[in-house]
C-alpha positions in Angstrom: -32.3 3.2 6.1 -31.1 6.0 4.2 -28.1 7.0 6.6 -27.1 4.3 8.7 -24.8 6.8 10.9 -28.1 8.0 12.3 -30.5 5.1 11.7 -32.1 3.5 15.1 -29.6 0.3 15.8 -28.4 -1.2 18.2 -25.3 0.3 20.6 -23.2 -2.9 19.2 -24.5 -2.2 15.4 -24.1 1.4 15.6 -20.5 0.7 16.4 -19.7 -0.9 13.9 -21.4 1.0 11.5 -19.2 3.9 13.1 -16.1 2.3 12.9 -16.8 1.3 9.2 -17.4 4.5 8.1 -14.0 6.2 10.0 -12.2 3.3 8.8 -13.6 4.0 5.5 -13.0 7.4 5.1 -10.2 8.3 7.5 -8.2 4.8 7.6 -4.8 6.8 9.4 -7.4 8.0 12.6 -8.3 4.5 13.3 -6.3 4.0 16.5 -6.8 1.6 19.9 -9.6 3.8 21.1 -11.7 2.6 18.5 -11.2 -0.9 18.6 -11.7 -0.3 22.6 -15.1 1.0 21.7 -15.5 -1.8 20.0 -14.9 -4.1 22.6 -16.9 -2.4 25.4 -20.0 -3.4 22.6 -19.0 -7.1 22.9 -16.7 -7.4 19.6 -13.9 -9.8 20.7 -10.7 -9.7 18.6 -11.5 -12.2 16.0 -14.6 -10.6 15.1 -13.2 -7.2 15.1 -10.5 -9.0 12.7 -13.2 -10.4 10.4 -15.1 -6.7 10.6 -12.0 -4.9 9.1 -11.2 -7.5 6.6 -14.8 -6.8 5.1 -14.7 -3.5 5.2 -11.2 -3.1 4.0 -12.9 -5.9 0.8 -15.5 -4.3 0.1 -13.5 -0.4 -0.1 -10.9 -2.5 -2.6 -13.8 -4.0 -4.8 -15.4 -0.3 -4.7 -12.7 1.5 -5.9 -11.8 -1.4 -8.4 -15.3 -1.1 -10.1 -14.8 2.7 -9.6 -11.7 2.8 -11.6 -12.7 0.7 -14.2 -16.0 2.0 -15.0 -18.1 -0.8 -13.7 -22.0 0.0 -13.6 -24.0 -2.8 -12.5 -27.0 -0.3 -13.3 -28.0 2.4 -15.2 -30.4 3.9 -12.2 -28.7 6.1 -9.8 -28.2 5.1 -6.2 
């Protein structure tokens, strides 16, 4: 899967690989709408809650790595 905003998933997966990569990228555009597209998928509140929380983790722990160098390889992704 070399571009998971077009790979072949699920509606529910392609979601949330959608609202990942906004929230990722354009963290002020997130707004009710998207966490209603969400929900119309099947995501209840707590596991939109736990979605966001890992994808708000894992962009910290990127940009921490980022800023301080951190290679876990030498082979380019």
């Amino acid at each position: 899967m070399k571009d998971p905003l077009t790979a072949p998933l699920s509606p529910p997966d392609a979601a949330l690989v959608h609202f990942a990569h906004q929230l990722t990228l354009r963290p002020a555009a997130a707004s009710e709408a998207d966490l209603d597209a969400l929900r119309a998928e099947g995501f209840d509140d707590r596991a939109i809650h736990d979605a966001v929380q890992v994808i708000a983790l894992f962009a910290y722990y990127n940009r921490l790595a980022e800023g301080l160098g951190v290679r876990l390889t030498d082979d380019p992704l």
